[in-house]
N, CA, C and O atoms as CSV, one atom per row, in Angstrom:
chain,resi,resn,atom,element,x,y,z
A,1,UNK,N,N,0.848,-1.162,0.000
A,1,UNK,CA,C,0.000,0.000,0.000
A,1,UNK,C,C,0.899,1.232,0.000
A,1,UNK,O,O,1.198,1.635,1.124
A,2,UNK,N,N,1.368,1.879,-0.990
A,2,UNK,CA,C,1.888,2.978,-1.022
A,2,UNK,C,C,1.177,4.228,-0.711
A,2,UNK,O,O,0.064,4.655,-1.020
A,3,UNK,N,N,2.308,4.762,0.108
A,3,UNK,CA,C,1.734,6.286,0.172
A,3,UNK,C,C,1.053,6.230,1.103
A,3,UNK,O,O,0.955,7.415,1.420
A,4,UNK,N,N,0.070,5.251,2.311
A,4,UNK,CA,C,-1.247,5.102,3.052
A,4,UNK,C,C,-0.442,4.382,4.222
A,4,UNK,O,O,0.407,3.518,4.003
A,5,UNK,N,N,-0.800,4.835,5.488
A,5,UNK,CA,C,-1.104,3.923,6.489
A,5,UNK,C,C,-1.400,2.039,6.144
A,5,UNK,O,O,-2.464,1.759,5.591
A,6,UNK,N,N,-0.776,1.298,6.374
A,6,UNK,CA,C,-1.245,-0.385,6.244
A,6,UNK,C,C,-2.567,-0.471,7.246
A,6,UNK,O,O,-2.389,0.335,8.159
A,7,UNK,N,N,-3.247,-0.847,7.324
A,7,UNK,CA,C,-4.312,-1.052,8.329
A,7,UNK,C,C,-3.886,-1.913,9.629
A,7,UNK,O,O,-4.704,-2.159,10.516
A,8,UNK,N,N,-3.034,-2.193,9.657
A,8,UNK,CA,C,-2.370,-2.889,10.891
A,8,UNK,C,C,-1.364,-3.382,11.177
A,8,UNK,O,O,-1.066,-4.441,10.627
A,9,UNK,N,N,-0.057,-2.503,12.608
A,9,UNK,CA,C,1.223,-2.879,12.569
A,9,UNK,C,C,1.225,-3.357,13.762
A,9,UNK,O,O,0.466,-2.783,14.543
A,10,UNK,N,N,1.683,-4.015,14.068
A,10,UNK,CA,C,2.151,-5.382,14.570
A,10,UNK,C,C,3.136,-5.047,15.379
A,10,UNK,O,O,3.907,-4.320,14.752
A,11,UNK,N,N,3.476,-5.208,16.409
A,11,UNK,CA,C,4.539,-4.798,17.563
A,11,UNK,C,C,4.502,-5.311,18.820
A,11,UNK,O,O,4.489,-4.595,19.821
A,12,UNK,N,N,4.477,-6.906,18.853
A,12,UNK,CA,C,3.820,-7.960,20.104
A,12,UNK,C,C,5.020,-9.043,20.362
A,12,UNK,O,O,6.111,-9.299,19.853
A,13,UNK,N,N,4.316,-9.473,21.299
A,13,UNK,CA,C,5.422,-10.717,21.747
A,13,UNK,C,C,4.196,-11.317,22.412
A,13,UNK,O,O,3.313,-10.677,22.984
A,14,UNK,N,N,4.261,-12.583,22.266
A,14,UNK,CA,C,2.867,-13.371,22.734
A,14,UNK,C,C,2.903,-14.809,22.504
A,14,UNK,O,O,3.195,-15.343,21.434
A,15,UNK,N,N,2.491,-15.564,23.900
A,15,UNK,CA,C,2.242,-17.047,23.757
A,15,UNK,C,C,1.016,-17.648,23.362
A,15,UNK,O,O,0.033,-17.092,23.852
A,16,UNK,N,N,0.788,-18.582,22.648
A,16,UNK,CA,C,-0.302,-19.244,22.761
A,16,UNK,C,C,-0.314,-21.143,22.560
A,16,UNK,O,O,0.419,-21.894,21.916
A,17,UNK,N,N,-1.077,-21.301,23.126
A,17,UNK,CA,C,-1.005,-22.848,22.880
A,17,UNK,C,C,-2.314,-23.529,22.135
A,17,UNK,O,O,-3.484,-23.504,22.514
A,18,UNK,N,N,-1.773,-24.120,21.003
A,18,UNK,CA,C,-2.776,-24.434,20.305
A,18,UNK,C,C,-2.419,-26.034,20.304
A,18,UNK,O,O,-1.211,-26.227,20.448
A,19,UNK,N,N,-3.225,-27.251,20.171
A,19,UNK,CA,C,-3.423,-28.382,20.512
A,19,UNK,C,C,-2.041,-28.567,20.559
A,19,UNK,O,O,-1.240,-28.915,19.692
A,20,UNK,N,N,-1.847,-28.122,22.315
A,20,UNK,CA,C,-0.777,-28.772,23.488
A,20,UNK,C,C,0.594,-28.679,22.740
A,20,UNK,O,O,1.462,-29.551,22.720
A,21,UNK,N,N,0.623,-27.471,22.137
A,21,UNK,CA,C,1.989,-27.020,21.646
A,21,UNK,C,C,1.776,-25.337,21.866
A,21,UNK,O,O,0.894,-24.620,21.394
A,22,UNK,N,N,2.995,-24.954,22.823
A,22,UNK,CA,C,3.412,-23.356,22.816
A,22,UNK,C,C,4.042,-22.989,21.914
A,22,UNK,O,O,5.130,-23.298,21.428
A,23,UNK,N,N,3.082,-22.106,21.649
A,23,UNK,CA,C,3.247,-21.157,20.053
A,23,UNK,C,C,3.955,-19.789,19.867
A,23,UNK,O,O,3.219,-19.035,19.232
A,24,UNK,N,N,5.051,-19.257,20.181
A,24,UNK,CA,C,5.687,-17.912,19.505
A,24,UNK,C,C,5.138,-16.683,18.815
A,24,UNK,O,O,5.375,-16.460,17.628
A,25,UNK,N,N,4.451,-15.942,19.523
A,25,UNK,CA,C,4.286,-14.616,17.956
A,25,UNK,C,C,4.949,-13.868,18.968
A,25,UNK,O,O,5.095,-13.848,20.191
A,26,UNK,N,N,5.486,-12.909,17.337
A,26,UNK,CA,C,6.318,-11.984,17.567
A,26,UNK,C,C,6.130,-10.775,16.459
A,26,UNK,O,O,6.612,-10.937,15.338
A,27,UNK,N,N,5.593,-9.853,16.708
A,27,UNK,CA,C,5.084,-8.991,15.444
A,27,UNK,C,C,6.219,-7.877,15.793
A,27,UNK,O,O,6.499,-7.367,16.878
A,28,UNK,N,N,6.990,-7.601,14.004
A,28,UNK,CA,C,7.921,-6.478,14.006
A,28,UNK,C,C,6.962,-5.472,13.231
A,28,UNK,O,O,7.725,-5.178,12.311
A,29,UNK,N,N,5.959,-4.847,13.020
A,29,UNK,CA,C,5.226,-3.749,12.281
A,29,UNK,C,C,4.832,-4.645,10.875
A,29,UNK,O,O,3.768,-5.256,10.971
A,30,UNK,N,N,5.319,-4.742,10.018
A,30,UNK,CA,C,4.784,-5.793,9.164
A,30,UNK,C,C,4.484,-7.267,9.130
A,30,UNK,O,O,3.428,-7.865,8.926
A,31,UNK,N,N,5.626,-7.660,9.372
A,31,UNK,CA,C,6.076,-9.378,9.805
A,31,UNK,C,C,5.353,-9.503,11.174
A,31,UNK,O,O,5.158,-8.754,12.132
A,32,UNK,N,N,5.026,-10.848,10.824
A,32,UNK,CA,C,4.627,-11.401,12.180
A,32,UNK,C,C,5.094,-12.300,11.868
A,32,UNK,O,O,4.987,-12.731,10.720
A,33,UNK,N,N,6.013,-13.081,13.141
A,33,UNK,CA,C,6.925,-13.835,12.925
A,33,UNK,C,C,6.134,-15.134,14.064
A,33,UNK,O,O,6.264,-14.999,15.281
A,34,UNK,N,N,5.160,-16.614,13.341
A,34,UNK,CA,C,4.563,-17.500,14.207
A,34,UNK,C,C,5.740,-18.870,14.229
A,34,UNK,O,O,5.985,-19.616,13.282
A,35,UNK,N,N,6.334,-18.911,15.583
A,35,UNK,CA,C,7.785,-20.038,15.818
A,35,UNK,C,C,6.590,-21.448,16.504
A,35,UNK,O,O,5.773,-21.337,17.417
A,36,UNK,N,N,6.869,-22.530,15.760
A,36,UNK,CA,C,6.137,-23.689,16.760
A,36,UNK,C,C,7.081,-24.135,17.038
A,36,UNK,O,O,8.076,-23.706,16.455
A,37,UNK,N,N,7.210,-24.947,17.807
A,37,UNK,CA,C,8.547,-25.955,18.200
A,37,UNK,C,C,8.694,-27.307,17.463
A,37,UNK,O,O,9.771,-27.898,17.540
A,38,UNK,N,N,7.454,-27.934,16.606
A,38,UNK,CA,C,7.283,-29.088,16.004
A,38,UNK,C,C,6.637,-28.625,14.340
A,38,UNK,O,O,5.852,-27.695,14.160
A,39,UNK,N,N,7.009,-29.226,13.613
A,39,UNK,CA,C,6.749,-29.295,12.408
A,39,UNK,C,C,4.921,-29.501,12.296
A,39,UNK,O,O,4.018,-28.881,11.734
A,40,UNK,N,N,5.027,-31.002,13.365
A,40,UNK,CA,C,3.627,-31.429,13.809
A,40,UNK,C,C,2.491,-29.883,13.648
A,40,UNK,O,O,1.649,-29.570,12.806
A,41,UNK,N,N,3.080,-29.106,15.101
A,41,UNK,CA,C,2.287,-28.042,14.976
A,41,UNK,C,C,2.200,-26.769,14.252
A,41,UNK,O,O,1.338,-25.912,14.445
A,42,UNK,N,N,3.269,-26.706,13.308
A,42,UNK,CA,C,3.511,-25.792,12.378
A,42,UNK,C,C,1.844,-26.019,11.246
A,42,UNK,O,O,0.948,-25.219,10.981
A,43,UNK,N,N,2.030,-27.259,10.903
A,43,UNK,CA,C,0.712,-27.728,10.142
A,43,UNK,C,C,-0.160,-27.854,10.364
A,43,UNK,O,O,-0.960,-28.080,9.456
A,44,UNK,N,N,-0.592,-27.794,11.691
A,44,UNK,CA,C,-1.877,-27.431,12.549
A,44,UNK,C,C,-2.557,-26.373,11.962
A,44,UNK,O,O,-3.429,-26.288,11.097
A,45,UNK,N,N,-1.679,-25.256,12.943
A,45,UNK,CA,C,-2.048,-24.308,12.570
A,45,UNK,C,C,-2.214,-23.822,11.348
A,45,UNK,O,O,-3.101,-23.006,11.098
A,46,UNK,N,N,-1.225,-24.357,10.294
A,46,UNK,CA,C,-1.584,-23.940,8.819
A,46,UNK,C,C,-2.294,-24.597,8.208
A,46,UNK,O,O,-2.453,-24.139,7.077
A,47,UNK,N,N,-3.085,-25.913,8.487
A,47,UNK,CA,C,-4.542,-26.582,8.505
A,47,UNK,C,C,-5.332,-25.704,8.891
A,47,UNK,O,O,-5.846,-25.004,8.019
A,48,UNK,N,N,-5.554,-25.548,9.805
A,48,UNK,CA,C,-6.534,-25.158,10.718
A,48,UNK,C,C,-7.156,-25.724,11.719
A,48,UNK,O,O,-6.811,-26.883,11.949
A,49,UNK,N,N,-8.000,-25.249,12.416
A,49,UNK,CA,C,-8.793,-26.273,12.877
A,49,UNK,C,C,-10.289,-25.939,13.401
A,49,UNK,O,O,-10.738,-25.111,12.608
A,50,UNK,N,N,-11.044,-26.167,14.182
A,50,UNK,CA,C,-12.806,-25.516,14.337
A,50,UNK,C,C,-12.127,-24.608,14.627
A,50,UNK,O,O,-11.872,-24.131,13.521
A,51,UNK,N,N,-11.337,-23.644,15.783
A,51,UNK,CA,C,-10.701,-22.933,16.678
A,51,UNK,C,C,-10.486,-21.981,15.473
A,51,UNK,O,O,-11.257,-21.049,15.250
A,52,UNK,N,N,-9.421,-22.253,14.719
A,52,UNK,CA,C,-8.585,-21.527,13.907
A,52,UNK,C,C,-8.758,-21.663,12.369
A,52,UNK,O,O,-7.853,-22.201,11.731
A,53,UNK,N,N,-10.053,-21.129,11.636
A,53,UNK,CA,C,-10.411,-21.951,9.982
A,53,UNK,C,C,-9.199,-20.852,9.589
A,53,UNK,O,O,-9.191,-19.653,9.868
A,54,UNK,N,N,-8.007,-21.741,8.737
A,54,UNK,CA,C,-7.026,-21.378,8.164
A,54,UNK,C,C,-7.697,-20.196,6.546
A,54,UNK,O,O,-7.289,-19.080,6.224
A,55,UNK,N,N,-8.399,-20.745,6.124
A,55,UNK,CA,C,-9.175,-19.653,5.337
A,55,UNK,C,C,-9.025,-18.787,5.517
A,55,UNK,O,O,-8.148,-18.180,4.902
A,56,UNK,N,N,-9.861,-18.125,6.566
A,56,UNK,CA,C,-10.061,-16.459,7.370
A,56,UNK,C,C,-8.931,-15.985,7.733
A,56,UNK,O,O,-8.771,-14.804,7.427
A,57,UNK,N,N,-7.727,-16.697,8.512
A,57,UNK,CA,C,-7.135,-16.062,9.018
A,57,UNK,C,C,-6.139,-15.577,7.512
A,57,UNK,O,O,-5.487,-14.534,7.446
A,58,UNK,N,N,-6.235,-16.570,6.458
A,58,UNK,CA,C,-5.215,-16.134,5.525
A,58,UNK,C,C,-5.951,-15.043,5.020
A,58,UNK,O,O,-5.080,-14.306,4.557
A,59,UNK,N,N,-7.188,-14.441,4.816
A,59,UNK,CA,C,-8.077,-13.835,4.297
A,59,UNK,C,C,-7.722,-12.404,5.067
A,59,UNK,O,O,-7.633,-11.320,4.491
A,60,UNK,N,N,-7.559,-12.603,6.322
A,60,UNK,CA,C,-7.413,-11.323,7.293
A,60,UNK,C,C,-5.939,-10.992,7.684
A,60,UNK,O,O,-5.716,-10.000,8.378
A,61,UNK,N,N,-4.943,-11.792,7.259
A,61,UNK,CA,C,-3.822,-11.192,7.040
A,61,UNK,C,C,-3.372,-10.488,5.640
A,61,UNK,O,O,-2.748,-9.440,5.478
A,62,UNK,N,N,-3.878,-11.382,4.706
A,62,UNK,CA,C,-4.212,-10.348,3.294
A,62,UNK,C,C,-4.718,-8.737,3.296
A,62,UNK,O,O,-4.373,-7.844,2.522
A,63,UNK,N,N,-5.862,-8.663,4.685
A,63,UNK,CA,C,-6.857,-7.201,4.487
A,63,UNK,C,C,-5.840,-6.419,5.602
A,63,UNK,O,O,-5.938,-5.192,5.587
A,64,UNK,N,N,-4.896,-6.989,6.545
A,64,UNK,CA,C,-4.314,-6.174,7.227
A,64,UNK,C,C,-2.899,-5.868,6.593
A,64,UNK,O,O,-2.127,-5.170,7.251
A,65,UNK,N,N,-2.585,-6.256,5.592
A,65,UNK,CA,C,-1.360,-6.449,4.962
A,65,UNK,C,C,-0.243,-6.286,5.896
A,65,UNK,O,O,0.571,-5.365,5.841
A,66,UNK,N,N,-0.251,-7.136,6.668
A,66,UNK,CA,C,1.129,-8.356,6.872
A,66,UNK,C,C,1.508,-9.385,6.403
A,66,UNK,O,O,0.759,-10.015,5.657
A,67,UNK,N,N,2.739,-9.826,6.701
A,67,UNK,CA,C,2.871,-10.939,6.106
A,67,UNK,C,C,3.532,-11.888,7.550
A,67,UNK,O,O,4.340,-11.505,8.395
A,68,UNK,N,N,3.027,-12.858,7.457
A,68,UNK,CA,C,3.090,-14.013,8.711
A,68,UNK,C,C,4.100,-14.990,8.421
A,68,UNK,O,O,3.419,-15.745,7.727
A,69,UNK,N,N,5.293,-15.540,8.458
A,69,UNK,CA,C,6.066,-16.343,8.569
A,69,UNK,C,C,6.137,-17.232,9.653
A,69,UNK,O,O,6.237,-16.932,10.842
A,70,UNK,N,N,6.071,-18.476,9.095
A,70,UNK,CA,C,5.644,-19.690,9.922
A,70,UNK,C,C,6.886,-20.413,9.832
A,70,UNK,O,O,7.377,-20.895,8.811
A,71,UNK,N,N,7.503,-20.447,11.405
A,71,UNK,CA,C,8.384,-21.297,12.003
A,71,UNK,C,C,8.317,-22.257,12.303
A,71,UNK,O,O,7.166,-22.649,12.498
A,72,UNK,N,N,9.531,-23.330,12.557
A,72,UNK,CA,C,9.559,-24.367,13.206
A,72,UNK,C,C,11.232,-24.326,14.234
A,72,UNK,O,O,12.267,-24.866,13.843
A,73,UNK,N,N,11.133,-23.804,15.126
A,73,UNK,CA,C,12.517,-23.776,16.185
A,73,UNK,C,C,13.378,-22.701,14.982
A,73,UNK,O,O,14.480,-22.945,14.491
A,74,UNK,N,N,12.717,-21.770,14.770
A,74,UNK,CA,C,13.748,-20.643,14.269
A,74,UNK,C,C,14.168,-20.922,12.281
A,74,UNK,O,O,15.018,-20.369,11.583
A,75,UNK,N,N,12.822,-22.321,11.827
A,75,UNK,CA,C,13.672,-22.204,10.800
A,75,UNK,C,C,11.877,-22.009,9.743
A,75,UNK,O,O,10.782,-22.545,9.912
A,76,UNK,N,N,12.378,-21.008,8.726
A,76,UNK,CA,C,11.127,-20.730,7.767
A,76,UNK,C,C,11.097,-21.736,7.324
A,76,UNK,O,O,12.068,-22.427,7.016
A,77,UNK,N,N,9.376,-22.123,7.157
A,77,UNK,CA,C,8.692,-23.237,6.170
A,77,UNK,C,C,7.752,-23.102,5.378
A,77,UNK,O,O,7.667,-23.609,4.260
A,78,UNK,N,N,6.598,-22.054,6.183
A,78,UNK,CA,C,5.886,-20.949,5.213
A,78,UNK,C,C,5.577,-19.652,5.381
A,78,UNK,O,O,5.897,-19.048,6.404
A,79,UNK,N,N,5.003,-19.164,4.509
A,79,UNK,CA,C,4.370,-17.585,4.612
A,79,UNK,C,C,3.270,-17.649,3.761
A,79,UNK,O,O,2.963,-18.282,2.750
A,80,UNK,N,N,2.653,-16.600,4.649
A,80,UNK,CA,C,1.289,-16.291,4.059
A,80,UNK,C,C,0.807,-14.161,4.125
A,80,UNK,O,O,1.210,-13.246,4.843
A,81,UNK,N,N,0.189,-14.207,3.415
A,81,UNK,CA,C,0.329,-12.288,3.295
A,81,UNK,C,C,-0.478,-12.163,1.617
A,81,UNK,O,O,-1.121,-12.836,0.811
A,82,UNK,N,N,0.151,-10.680,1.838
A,82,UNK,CA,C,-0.151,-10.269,0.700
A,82,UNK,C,C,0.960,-10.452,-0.677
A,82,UNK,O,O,2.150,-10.693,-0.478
A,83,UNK,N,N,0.573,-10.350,-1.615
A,83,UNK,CA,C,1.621,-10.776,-2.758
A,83,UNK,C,C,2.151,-12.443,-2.265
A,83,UNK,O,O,2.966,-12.752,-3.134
A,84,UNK,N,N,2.067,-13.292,-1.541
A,84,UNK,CA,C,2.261,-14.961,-1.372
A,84,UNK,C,C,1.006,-15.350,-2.343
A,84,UNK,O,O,-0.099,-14.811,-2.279
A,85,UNK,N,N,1.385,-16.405,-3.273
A,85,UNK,CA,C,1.009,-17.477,-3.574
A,85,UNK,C,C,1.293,-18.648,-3.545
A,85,UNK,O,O,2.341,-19.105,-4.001
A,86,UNK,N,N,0.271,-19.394,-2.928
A,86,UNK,CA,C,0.678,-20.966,-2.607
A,86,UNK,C,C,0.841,-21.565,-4.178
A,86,UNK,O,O,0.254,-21.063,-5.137
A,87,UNK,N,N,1.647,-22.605,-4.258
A,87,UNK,CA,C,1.837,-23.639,-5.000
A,87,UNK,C,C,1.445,-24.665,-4.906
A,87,UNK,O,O,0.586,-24.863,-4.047
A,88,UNK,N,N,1.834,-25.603,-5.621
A,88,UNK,CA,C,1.166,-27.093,-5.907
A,88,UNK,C,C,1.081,-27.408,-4.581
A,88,UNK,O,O,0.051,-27.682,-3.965
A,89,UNK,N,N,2.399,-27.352,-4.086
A,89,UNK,CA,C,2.493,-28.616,-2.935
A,89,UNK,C,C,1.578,-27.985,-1.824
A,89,UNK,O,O,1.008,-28.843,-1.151
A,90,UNK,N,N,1.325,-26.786,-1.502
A,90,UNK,CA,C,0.678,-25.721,-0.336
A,90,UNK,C,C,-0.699,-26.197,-0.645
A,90,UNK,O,O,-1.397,-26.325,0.361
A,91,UNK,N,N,-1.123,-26.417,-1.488
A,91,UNK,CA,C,-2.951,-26.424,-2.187
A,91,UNK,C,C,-2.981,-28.150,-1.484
A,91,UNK,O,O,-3.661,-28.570,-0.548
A,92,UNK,N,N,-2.014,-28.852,-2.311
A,92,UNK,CA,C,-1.858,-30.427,-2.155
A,92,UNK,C,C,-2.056,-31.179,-0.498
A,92,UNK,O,O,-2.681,-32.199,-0.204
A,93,UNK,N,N,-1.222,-30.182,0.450
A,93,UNK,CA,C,-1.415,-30.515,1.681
A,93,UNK,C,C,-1.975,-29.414,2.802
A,93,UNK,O,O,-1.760,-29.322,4.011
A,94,UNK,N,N,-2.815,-28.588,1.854
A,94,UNK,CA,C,-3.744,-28.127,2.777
A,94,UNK,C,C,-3.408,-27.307,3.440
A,94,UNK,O,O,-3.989,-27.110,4.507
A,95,UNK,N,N,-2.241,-26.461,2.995
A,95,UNK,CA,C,-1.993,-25.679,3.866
A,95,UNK,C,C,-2.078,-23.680,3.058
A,95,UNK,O,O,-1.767,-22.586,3.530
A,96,UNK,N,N,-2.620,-24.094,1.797
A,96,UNK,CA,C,-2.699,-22.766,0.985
A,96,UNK,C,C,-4.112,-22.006,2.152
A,96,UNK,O,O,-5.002,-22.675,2.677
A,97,UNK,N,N,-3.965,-20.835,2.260
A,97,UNK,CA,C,-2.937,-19.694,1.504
A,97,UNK,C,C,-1.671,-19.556,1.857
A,97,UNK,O,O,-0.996,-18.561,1.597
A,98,UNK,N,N,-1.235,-20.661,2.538
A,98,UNK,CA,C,0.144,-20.255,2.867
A,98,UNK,C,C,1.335,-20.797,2.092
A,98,UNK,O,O,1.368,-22.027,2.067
A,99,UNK,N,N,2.273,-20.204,1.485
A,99,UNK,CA,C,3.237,-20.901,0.605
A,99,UNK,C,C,3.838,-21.869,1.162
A,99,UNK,O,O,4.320,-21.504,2.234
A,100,UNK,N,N,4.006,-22.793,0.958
A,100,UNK,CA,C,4.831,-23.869,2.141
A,100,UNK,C,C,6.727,-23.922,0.875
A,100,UNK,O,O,6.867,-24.224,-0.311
A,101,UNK,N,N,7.814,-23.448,1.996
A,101,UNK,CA,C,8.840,-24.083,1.700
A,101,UNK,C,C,9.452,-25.447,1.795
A,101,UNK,O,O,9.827,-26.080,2.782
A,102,UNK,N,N,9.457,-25.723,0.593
A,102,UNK,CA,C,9.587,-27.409,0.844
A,102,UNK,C,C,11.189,-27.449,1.405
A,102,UNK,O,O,11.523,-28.557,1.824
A,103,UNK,N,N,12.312,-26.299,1.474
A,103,UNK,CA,C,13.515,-26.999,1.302
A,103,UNK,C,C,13.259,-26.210,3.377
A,103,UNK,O,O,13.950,-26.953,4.073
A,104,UNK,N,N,12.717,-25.344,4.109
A,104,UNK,CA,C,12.429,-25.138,5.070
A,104,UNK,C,C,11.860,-26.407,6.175
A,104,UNK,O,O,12.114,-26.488,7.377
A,105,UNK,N,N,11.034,-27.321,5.357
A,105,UNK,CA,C,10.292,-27.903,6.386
A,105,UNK,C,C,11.122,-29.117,6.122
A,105,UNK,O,O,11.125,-30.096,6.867
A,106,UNK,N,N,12.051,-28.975,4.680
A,106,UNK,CA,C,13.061,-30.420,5.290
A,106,UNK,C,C,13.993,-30.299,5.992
A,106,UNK,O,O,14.375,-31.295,6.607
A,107,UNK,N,N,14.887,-28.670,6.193
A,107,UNK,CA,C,15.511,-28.528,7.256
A,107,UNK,C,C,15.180,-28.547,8.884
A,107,UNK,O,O,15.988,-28.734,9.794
A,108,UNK,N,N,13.776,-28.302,8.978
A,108,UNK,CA,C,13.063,-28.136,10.329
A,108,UNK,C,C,13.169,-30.178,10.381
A,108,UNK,O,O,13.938,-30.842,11.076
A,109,UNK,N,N,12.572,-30.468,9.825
A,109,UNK,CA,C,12.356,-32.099,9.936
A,109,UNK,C,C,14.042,-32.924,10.541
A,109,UNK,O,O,14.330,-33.537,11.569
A,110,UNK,N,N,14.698,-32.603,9.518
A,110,UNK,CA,C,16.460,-32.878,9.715
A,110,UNK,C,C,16.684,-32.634,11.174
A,110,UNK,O,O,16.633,-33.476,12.071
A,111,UNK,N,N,16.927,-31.421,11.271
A,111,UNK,CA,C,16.882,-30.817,12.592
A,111,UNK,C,C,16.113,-31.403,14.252
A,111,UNK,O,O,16.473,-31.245,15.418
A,112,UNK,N,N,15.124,-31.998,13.723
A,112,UNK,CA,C,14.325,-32.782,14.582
A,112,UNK,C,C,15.045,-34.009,14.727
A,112,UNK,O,O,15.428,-34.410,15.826
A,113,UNK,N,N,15.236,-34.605,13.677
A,113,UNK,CA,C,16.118,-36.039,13.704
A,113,UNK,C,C,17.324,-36.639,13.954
A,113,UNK,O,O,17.795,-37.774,13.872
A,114,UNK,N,N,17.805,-35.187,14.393
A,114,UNK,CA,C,19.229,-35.283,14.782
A,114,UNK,C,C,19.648,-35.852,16.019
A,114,UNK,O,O,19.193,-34.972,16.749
A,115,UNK,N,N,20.204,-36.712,16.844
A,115,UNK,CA,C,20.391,-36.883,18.355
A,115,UNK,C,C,20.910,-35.745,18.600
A,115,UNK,O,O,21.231,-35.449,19.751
């Protein structure tokens, strides 16, 4: 949005727990930065669930123009916002509107598997 006020900046630090995983937000004025600790719950939330219809919320980060980056222990896997389009694989597993990085959620996965 050039030239205009964005309709909503972001400047938080905040827990939440969504099915029995503590969840990370961290809003810098545009970015909102969502850290899960499990891949598991990274896809939750970018499913959705009754709680959370992934639809709307991609719908209402579009009208507030931010853009939301979805963690797993500090490492990007997707984003969702304005100007993101999901791809094959994001539509395929249910997680559009959010772009899913495939080479992100194999480093988050790796990372998990490591002793």
């Amino acid at each position: 949005m050039t030239g205009t006020r964005r309709p909503l900046d972001v400047t938080a630090e905040l827990t939440l727990t969504i099915e029995d995983e503590d969840i990370r937000v961290v809003g810098f004025g545009d970015l909102v930065v969502v850290d899960t600790p499990s891949l598991g719950g990274a896809f939750a939330l970018l499913q959705g669930t009754k709680r959370l219809p992934t639809d709307q919320f991609g719908a209402d980060v579009r009208a507030a123009d931010v853009t939301v980056d979805v963690r797993v222990d500090g490492v990007s896997i997707a984003r969702l916002g304005p100007g993101v389009r999901p791809g094959y694989l994001s539509r395929k597993l249910g997680v559009a509107p959010a772009r899913l990085s495939l080479g992100g959620a194999a480093l988050a996965l790796l990372r998990r598997t490591r002793p």
